[in-house]
C-alpha positions, 0 to 999 in steps of 0.5 A, a space after each residue: 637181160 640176156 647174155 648175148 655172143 658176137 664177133 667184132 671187128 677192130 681196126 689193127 694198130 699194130 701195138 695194141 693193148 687190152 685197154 684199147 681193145 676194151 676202149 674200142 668195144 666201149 666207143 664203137 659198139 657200146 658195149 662193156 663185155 663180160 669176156 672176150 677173146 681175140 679169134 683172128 688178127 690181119 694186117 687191116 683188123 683185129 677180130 674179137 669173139 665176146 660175151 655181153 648183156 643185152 637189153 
């Protein structure tokens, strides 16, 4: 396996909590991060920096 470093993007709800961050990455991109870190938020979007296994 490789440890691998994307940057993804979420819809902005506004109120929003690591659950729903880690649930978004789970649901859109199928994966289960090892870390991540939010790197830019706008009105529309939440970007975030993480680190995941690959296959």
């Amino acid at each position: 396996m490789q440890i691998k470093s994307k940057i993804f993007e979420i819809k902005n709800i506004g109120d929003f909590s690591v659950e729903y961050i880690e649930s978004q990455l789970k649901n859109l991109y199928m994966i289960i991060p090892l870390r991540w870190a939010i790197v830019d938020i706008n009105n529309d979007s939440i970007f975030i920096n993480t680190a995941f296994e690959s296959l």
